[in-house]
N, C-alpha and C positions, 0 to 999 in steps of 0.2 A: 603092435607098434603103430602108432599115427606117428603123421609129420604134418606140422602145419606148414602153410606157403599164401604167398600172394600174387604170385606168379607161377605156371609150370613150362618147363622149357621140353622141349621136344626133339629129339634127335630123328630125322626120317628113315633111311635105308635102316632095316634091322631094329629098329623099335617103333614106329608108325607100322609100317610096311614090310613087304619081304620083297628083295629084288637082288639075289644073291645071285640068282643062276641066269638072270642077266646081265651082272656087272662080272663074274666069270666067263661066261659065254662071248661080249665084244669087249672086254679086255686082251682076252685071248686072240681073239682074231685082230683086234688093233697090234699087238704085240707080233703079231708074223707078217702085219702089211709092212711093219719099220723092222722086223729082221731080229727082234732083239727077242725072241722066244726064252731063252736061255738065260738072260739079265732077268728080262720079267718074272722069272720064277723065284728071285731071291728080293723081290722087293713085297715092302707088306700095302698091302693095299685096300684093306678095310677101316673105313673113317677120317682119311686123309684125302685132301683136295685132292681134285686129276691134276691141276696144274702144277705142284708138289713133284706129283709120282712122273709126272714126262718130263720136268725140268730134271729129274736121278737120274733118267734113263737116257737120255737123247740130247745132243748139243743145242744151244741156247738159240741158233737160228731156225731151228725146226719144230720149236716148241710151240709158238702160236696155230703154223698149221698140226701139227698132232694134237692139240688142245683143240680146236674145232674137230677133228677127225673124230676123237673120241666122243665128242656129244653128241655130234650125228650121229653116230651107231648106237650110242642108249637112247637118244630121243626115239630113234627109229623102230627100236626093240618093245617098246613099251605095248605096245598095240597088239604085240605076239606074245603075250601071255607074260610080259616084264617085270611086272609088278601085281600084288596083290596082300590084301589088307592083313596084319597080324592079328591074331586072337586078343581080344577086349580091346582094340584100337577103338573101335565105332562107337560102342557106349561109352568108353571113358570117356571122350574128348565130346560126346553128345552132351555128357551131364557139366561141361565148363562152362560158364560166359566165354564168349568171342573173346572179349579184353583181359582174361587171365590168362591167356598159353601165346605160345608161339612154337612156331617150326625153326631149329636151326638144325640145317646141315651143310654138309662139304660140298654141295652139288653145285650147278651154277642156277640159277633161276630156270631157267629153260625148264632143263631137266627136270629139276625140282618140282617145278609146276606142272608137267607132262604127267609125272609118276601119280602124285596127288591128286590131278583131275580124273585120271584112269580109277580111282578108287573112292572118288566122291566125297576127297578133304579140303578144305578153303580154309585155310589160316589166315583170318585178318592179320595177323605179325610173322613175316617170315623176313628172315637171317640167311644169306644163302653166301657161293666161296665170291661172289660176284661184291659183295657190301663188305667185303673186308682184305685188309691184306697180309693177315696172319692166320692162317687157317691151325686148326685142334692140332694137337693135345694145348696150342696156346689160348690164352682162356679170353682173346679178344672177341670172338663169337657169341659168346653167350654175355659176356658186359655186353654189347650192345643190343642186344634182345633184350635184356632188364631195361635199358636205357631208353629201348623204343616203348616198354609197356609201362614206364615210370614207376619201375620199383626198386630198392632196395636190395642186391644181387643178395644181402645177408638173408631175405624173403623169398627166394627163388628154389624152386627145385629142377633140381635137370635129370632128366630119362636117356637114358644112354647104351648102348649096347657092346660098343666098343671103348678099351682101355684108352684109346686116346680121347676119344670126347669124355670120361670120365676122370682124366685128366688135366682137360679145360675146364671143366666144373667145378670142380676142385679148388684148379687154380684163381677162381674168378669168385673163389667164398661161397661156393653154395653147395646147398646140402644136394648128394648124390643118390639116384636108383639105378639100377643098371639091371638090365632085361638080358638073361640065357636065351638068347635068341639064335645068336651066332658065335658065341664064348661060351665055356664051359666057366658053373659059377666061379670055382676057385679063380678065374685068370684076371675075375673081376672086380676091382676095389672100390667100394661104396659103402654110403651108411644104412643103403638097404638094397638086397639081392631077390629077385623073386626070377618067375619063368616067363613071364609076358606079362603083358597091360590087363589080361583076364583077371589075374590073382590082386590086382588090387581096387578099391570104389572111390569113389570121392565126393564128399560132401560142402557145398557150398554155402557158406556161413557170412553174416556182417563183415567179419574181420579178413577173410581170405577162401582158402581152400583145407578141406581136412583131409589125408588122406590114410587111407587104412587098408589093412592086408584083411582080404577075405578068408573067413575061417572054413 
């Protein structure tokens, strides 16, 4: 299977990167400094802005300071082993021009930038929860990552690893991959499923990007 594209979109946590068992680890402990140990276990929390998950969880005057709270503690974490690169992240996105990809994620820039410089990614075009005010499964994230790279969202592909940013893709007209990273495939709907950024290459052509499943 190829797909062509003239843009590829980039989802961070769990298809750039892995930074599970730090976004488990000070969630966790954010979750017992506010007492809500018990709520936080029935909220889903992979792919969705923080600021989302503390406005579910906590009254509307405490959300700004818990939304700072929480960044502290993953900016913090990063440096203790937070994050680190997924399989075929480095040459895939070696073999791009700068000006076809971009990073979007739910994180805030801070963040976002913290986890990427710990692994030696520089996205000329990042999307982050901080440039919009409809975070995933709504598909305002990724229209403006098309929008910032001047392309055609119908030209775009998005890498995704969770159902909700595969959702915003979706809903924003573009064609979908979604990486078994942190989903098991079945839970994951796309017009292409592989296990990581390893399984697939990509070749850079006049017209855009080709990209194909390694055999």
């Amino acid at each position: 299977m190829k797909i062509r594209a003239q843009a590829l979109l980039f989802d961070n946590d769990g298809t750039l990167v892995s930074s599970l068992a730090s976004v488990d680890r000070c969630w966790a402990r954010w979750a017992g400094e506010y007492g809500i140990t018990e709520e936080f276990g029935r909220v889903e929390l992979h792919g969705r802005p923080a600021v989302e998950i503390v406005a579910e969880l906590l009254p509307a005057q405490v959300v700004p300071e818990a939304l700072a709270r929480i960044e502290a503690l993953e900016v913090e974490d990063v440096p203790n082993g937070g994050v680190h690169l997924l399989p075929g992240t480095k040459d895939f996105l070696d073999s791009l021009p700068a000006d076809r990809w971009a990073v979007v994620t739910s994180a805030t820039r801070r963040l976002a930038e913290a986890r990427l410089d710990a692994v030696g990614i520089l996205p000329k075009t990042m999307v982050t929860a901080d440039d919009i005010t409809r975070g995933k499964p709504d598909p305002e994230p990724y229209l403006l990552a098309a929008r910032e790279l001047g392309v055609d969202p119908a030209h775009c592909v998005v890498f995704e690893d969770a159902p909700a940013g595969l959702q915003s893709g979706r809903a924003a007209g573009m064609t979908t991959v979604a990486l078994a990273t942190t989903h098991q495939a079945h839970e994951l709907d796309a017009d292409l499923v592989v296990t990581d950024l390893s399984a697939l290459s990509a070749l850079v052509t006049d017209g855009g990007v080709e990209i194909s499943v390694r055999r």
